[in-house]
N, C-alpha and C positions, 0 to 999 in steps of 0.2 A: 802386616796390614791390620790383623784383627785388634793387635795391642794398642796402638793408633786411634780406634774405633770405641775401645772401651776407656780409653783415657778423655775422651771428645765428650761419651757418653756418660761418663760421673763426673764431668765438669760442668755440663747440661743438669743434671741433677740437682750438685750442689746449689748451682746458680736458682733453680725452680723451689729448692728448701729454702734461700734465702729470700729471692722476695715475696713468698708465699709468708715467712713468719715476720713482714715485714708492713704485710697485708698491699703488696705492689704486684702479685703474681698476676693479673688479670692485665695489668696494663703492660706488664714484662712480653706476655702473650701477643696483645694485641698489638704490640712495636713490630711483632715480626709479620703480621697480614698486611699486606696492600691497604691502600686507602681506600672508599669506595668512595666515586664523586657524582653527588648529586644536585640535582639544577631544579632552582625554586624561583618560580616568580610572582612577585606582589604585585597585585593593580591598584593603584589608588583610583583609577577611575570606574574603577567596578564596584558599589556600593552593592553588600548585603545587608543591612537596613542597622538598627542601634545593636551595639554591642552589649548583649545581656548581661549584668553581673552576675551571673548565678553561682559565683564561687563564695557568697557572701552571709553560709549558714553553716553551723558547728553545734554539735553536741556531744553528750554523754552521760551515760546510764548513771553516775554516782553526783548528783548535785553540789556537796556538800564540799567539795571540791574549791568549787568558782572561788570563795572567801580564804581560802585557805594561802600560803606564802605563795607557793610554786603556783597555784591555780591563778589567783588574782595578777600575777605578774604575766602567766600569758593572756588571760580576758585583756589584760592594757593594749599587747602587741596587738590583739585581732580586733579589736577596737581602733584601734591606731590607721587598721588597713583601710578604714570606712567610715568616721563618728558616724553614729546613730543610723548607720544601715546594714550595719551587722546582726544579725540573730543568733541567740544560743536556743536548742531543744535539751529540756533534762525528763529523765525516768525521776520517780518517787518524790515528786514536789508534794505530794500529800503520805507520803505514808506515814506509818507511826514509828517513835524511834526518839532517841536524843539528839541527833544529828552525827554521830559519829561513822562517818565513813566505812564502807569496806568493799571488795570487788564486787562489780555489778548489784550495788545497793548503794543506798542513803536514804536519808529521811528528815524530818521538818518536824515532826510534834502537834501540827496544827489541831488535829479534835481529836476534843474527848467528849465523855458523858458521864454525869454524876452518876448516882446507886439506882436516880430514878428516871434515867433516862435522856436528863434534860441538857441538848450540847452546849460545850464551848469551844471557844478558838483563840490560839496563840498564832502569833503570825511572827514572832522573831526572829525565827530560822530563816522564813519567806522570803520577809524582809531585808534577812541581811544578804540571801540569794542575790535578790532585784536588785537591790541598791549595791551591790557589786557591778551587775550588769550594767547598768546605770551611768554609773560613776566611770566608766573606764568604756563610755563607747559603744557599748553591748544592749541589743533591746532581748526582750524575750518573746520567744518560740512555743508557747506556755502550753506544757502538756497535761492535762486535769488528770491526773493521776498517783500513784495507784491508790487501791482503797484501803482509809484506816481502819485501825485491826478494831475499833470500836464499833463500827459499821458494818463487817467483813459475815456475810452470814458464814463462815470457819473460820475464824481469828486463829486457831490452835492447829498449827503451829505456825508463825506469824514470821520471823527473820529467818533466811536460808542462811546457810555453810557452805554455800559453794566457794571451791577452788581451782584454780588451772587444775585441767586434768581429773575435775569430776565430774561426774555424769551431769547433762544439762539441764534436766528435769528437775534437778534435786531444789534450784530456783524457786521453782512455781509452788509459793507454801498463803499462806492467809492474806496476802496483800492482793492475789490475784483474782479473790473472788468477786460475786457480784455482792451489791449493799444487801440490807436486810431489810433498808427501808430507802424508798428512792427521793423521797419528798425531803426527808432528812442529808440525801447527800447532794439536791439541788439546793438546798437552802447553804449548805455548806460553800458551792459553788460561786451561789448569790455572793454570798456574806465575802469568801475570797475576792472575787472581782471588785466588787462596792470597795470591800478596803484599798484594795489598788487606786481606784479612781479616785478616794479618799488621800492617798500617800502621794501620789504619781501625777495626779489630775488626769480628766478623760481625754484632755489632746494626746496626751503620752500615749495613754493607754489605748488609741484607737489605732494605735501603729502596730501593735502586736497581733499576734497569730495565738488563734487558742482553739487545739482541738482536743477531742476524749483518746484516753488510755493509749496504746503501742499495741500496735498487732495483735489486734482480737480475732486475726482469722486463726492465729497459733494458740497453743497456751497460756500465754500470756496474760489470756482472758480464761477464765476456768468458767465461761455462762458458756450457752449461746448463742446464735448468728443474732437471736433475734431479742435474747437479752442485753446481746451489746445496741444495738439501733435504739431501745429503751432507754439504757444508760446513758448514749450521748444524746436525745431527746432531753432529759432530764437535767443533766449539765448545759446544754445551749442553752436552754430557757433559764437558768441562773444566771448565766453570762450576760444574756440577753435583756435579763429584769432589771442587772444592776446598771448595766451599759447597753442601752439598745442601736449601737452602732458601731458595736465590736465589730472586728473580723473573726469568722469564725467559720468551721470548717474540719475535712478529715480524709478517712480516716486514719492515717497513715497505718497501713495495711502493710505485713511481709509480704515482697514482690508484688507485680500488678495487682495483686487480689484475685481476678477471675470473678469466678460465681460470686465470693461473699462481695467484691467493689462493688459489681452488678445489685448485688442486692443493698447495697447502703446507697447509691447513688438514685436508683429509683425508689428508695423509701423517701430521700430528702426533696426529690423532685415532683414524684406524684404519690408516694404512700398517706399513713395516717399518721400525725403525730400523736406518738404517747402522752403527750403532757395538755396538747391545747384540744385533741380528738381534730384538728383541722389537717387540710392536706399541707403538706411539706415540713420539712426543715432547714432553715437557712445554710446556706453553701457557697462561700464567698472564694474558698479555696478548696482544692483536692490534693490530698497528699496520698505517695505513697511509698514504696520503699525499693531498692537495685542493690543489691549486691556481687561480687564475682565469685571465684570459685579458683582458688590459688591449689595447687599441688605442689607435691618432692617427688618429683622423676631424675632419676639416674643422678642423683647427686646432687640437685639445685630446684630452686624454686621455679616453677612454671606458671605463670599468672593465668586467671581465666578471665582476662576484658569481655569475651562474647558474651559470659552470662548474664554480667552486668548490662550489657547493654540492650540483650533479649529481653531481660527484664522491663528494660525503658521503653523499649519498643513497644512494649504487648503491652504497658499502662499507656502509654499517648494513644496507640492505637483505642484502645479501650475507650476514654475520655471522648477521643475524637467523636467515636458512634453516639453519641450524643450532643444533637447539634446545640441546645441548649448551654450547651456548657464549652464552645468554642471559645468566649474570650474569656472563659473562667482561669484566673491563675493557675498552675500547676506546680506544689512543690515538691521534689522526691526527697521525703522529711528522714532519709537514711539512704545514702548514696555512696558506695564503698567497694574496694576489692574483697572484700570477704564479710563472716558477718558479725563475730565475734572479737571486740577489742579487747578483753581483758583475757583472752586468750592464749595459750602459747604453743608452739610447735616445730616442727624445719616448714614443713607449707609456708609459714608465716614469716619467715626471715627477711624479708625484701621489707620489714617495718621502719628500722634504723637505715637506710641508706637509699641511694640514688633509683632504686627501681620503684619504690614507693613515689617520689617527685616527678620521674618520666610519666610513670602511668597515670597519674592524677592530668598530668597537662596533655597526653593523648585522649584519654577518656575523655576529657571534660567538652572538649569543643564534638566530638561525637555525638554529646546529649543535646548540641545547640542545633546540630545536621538532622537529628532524629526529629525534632522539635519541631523544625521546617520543614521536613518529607510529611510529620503530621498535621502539618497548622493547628497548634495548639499551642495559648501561649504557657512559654516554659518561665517560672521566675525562679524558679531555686534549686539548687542541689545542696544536701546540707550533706557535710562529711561528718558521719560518726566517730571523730579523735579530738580530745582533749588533752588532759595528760592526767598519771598516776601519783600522787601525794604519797611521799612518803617511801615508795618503794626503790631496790638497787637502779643504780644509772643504766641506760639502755636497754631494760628486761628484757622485752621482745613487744609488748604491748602496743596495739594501732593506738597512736597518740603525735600531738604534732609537737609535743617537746618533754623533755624526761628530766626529772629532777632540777628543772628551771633553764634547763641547756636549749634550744631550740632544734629542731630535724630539718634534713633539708627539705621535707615534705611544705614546711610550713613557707620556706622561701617562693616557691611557686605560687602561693598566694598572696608573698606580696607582688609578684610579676605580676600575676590577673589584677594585681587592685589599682595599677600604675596606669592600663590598660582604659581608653577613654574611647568615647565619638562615637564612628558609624566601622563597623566591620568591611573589610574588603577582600578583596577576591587574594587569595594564594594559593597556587597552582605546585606541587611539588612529582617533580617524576617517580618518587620514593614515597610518595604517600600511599597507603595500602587501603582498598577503597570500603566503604563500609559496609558494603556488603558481604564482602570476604571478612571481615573483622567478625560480623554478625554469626554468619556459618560456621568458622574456624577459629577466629582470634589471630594475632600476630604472629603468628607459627613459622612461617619459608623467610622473605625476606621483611628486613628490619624497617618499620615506619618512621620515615624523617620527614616531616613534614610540620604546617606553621599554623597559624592564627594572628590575622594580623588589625591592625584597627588606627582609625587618623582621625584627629580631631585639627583642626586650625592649622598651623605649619609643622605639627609634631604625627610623628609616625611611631605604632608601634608593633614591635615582629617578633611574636613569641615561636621560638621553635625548637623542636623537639624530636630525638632520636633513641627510639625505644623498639623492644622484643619481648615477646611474651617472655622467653625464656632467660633467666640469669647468669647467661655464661657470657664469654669475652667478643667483644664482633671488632670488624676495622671501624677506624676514626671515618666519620661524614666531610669531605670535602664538598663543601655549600658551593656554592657557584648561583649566587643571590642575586635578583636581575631586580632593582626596583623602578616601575613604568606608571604612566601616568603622571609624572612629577609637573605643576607650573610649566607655562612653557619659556618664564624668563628666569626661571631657577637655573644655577650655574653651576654651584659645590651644594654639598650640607654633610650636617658633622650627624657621629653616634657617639653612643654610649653605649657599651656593649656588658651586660650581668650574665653571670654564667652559674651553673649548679651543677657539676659532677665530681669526680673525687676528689679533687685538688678544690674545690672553690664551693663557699657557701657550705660549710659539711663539715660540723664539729664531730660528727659520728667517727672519721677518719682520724682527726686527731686525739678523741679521748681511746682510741684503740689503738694510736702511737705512744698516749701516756702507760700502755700497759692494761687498758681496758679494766679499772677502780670500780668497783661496785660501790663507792662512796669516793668525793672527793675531797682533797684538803681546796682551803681559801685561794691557795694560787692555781689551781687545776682548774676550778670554776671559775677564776677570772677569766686565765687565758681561753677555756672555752666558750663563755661568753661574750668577749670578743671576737669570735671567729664564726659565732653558729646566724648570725644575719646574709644578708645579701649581698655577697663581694662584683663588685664592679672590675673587669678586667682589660680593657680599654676605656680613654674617654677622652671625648673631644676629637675623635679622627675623624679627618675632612676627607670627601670624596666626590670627585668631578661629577657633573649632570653632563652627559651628553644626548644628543639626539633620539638615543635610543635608549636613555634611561640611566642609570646608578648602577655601576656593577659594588657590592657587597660581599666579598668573600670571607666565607667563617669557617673553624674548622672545630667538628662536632663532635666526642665521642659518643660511643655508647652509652645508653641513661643519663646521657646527657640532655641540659634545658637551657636555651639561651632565651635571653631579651631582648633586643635592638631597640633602642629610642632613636631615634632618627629625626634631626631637628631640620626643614628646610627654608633657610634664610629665603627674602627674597629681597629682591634691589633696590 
């Protein structure tokens, strides 16, 4: 019997070395668990009011990027998801530099000062930023920052050497100080915005978002609580002289803020300003920042959603205790599983594949629930991923596409952008409720559950089957009840987009080409072809009866569907 046993058991083996070097080990696994089947129901006649876009904001720390082959090709796609309601946020639109790129830097050139003092401005680099955005769909998110080294009361030592894997600090060198003269870097501000308005026109320009610096409650600002409220004083009234009907706004703060939000919200609302000695400063928007908290436990990435979402919580809450600023916008101008993109590590592996696309479509409708438990309104979540110019395929880097290839991170966004009307009710018995997500995060069982939204006779049902943890679970057998239909609808068809390993995920197939730290011309074809949004049914018709549409889908793990659902009527 034992030789029987050991023959069963190195043929078990063999088989787990081969799809594991085949990279099918996860799904070999999950063939042999049970299905689990869960029951989800849509109401169309349950209205939760407009469906927010809030997936409609991108940025990233190295600007110089956007103009560059691989960067401008994806501003096109995310442009494409929305003309002209898309927004990019950049770090170092003012620093000083030639514009030559590098991790978590860039720079524009814009001032300097002759021997006696007296400044000037080039605006080419700026310009050619904007007019990228522009051009391709893209408005900006305009972050006045950081400070040229001409300005900088420490200009020395002015560009950092940071690298994955070096100390974080080593960043924070002469861009981060505060001016040396404040009049000079409002005038600079003026003179930025006027040109805009000058290149752009003020219709353009009154669409944009412009707040001061990136997280001055960290480092990032080497002043201050009360040096930063001076600085952005000093900046709005630039903005404000050249354009006095900007939007404008802040501070996007790391996490809620706390004390320091507190104290930038009641300086703008009833302190002194620095620049006019009057009370206030204009506050058209509030930003602030969410990130999560991913670990490596026992071999695999563990996502942390709770912190991200503790995070959102304590800002709406925050915001709310000011009744003044109820229908004040709210955007979380840094909204992400963790906090560093140019970053790398095992914590970070769920970048390149399916766990990064589930969590973005779980999280996200969680910021819209938080929103409404707050009443505040919520307009944005901007995801901090862009992509890496220049560097190997796939690094590890938070980005929604690598080397011109697309993630399937980025497919999710175009589901939300398909996504129209009024939000409805979806009821799933597998949704894990958000209180428990708040407390613990997705830990016991796995969240299947939807987001759904109808405009005219089209329906749409985003849905999603995610685990904090990156190990293998059973496939979701949906059991989709869709209710509320017309009452003289009879059939209606879908269309049915899918994102897990098989579909939408050139990540899977540039790791069947042998995983190329560079590609030849037919590798990036074939990949480019594959890395969009695969449709995997279309046009299947489905009886209306009395008691509604049954819809059966079947869903694995980190998996994201779409349903478009068209209902004729007679």
């Amino acid at each position: 019997m034992l030789q029987p046993l050991k023959q069963l058991f190195w043929q078990a083996s063999k088989t787990l070395v081969w799809c594991y070097g085949l990279g099918l080990c996860a799904e070999w696994l999950v063939a042999q668990e049970p299905a689990m089947t869960v029951r989800v129901q849509v109401d169309l006649s349950q209205s939760m009011g407009p469906l927010r876009p809030i997936w409609r904001y991108f940025g990233a720390d190295e600007p110089n990027y956007a103009y560059m082959k691989d960067g401008s090709k994806l501003l096109g796609e995310l442009g494409e998801l929305a003309p002209g309601e898309v927004f990019f946020r950049a770090h170092n639109l003012l620093t000083s530099g030639d514009g030559t790129p590098a991790l978590k830097w860039g720079s524009t050139g814009v001032y300097h000062e002759d021997a006696n003092g007296n400044p000037s401005y080039d605006w080419n680099i700026l310009d050619r930023i904007f007019d990228t955005y522009l051009e391709r769909g893209v408005r900006p998110y305009v972050e006045i920052g950081f400070m040229p080294q001409a300005l900088s009361v420490k200009p020395e030592p002015y560009q950092h050497e940071w690298a994955p894997g070096a100390p974080y600090e080593k960043i924070y060198t002469g861009w981060a100080h505060p001016p040396r003269d404040h009049e000079k870097w409002q005038e600079l501000v003026r003179q930025w915005t006027h040109h805009c308005v000058e290149r752009y026109g003020a219709e353009e320009v009154n669409h944009w978002y412009w707040e001061t610096w990136n997280e001055a409650n960290i480092p990032y600002w080497q002043g201050s609580r009360d040096g930063f409220l001076k600085l952005h004083d000093y900046a709005i009234a630039g903005v404000r002289e050249a354009l006095p009907t900007a939007r404008v706004g802040g501070p996007d703060c790391a996490g809620p803020g706390g004390d320091f939000m507190r104290a930038f919200l009641d300086h703008c609302l009833t302190g002194t300003n620095y620049v006019t000695g009057e009370i206030g400063t204009p506050l058209d928007f509030v930003a602030f920042h969410a990130k999560g908290s991913p670990k490596f436990v026992d071999g695999h990435v563990q996502m942390g959603m709770a912190n991200q979402l503790r995070n959102i919580r304590d800002g709406f809450a925050l915001v709310a205790s000011y009744p003044e600023l109820r229908d004040t916008p709210i955007i979380i101008g840094e909204s992400d599983p963790e906090g560093c993109a140019a970053c790398q590590g095992p914590q970070l592996a769920y970048r390149n594949g399916t766990m990064y696309s589930s969590y973005t479509a779980a999280s996200f409708m969680r910021k819209m629930d938080l929103a409404d438990r707050y009443q505040v309104r919520f307009d944005g979540a901007l995801s901090w991923a862009f992509e890496f110019e220049g560097h190997p395929q796939f690094a590890g880097f938070r980005s929604l596409a690598s080397g011109g290839i697309n993630k399937p991170v980025l497919n999710v966004f175009r589901m939300f952008s398909m996504m129209k009307g009024q939000r409805v009710q979806v009821i799933s018995d597998h949704q894990v409720p958000l209180d428990e997500i708040l407390e613990k995060g997705i830990r016991q069982q796995a969240d299947v559950a939807g987001l759904a939204s109808l405009q005219d006779d089209q329906v749409w049902i985003l849905l999603w089957h995610y685990h904090d943890d990156d190990l293998p679970g059973p496939v979701a057998e949906i059991a989709l009840n869709l209710k509320g239909l017309p009452t003289d609808a009879r059939w209606l068809t879908m269309d049915h987009y899918r994102i897990d390993h098989e579909h939408s995920n050139a990540w899977v197939l540039w790791k069947a080409m042998g995983s190329p730290a560079t590609l030849s011309q037919a590798q990036y074809n074939a990949l480019d072809a594959r890395d969009g949004l695969e449709i995997i049914e279309q046009g299947v018709r489905f009886e209306v009866t009395p008691q509604g549409a049954s819809l059966p889908c079947s869903l694995p793990r980190q998996g994201v569907s779409l349903l478009v659902v068209k209902v004729p009527t007679p």
